[in-house]
C-alpha positions in Angstrom: -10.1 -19.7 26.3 -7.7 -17.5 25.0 -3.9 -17.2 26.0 -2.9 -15.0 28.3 -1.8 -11.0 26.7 0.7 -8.6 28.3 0.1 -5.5 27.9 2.8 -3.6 25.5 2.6 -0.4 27.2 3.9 -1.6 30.9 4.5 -5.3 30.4 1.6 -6.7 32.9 0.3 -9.8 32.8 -3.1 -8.3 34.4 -4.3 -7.5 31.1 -8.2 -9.3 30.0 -10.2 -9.2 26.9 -13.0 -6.8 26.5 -15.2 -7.9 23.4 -12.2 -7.1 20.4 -10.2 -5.3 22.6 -8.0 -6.0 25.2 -7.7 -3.9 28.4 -4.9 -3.2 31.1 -6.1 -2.7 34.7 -2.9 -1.5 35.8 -2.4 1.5 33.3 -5.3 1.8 31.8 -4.1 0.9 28.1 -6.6 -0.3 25.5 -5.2 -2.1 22.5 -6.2 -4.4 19.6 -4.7 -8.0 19.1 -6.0 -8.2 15.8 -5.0 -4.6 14.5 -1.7 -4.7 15.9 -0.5 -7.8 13.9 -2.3 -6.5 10.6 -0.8 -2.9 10.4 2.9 -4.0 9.9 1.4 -6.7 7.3 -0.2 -3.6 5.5 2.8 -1.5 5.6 4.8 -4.5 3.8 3.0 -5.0 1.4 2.5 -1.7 -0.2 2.8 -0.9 -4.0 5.6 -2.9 -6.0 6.5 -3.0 -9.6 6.3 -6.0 -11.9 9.6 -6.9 -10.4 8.9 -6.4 -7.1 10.3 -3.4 -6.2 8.9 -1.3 -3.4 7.7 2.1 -5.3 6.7 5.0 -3.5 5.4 8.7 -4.2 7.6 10.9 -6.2 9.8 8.0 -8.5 10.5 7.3 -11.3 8.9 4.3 -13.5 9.3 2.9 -17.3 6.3 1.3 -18.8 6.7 -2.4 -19.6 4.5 -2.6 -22.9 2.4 -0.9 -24.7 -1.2 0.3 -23.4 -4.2 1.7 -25.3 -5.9 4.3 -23.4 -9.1 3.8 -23.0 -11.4 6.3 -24.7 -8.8 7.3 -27.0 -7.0 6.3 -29.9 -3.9 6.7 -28.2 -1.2 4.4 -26.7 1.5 4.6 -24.5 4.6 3.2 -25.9 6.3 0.7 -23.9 10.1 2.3 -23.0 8.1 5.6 -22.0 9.6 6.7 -18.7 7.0 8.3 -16.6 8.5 10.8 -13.4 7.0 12.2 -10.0 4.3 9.4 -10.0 1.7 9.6 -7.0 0.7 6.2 -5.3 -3.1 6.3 -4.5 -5.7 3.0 -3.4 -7.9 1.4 -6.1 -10.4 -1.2 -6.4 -9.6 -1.6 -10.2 -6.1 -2.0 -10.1 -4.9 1.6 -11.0 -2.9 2.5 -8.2 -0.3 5.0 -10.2 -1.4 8.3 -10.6 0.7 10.3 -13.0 1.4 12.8 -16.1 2.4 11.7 -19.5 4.0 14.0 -21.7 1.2 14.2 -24.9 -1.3 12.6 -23.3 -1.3 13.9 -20.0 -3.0 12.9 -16.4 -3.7 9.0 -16.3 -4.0 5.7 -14.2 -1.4 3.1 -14.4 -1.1 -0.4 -13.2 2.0 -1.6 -11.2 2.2 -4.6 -12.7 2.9 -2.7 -16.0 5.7 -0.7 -15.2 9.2 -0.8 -13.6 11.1 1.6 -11.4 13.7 3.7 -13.3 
């Protein structure tokens, strides 16, 4: 059996579960157990440099090393500082979206670069 839940919209100890959600009688109030403890886990986390640094849309970052770009015989020099970067989800691992001057719109990895 599960524990009793309170509900966090008027504190009553009235609330049941229905299935995966979990219902108040007394205000009506429908809320996820599950969902509620993930969301501030997901906002945490977020997008962080190879130090660790929380980065967010619009910074500045300085790639780490050099990186061939794929397709092309060119390469981004480690020491290039790359500005107004745009933070985007990815299954590969690309989550930096950006411009770099002579090369122009690419993918970065986070683990590559450090905020400025």
């Amino acid at each position: 059996m599960t524990e009793p839940m309170t509900c966090p919209k008027c504190s009553s100890e009235h609330a049941y579960q229905d299935r995966d959600l979990w219902v108040c009688p007394e205000c009506a109030h429908e809320w996820s157990a599950a969902g509620d403890v993930a969301a501030p886990a997901a906002q945490e986390a977020g997008v962080r440099d190879a130090h660790g640094n929380a980065l967010s849309d619009g910074d500045s970052v300085i790639v780490m090393k050099d990186l061939k770009v794929k397709g092309s015989s060119s390469i981004v020099k480690g020491g290039t500082k790359v500005r107004n970067i745009r933070l985007q989800e990815a299954t590969d691992g690309h989550n930096i979206a950006c411009k770099i001057d002579g090369i122009g719109a690419m993918n970065l990895k986070s683990e590559f670069v450090k905020k400025a």
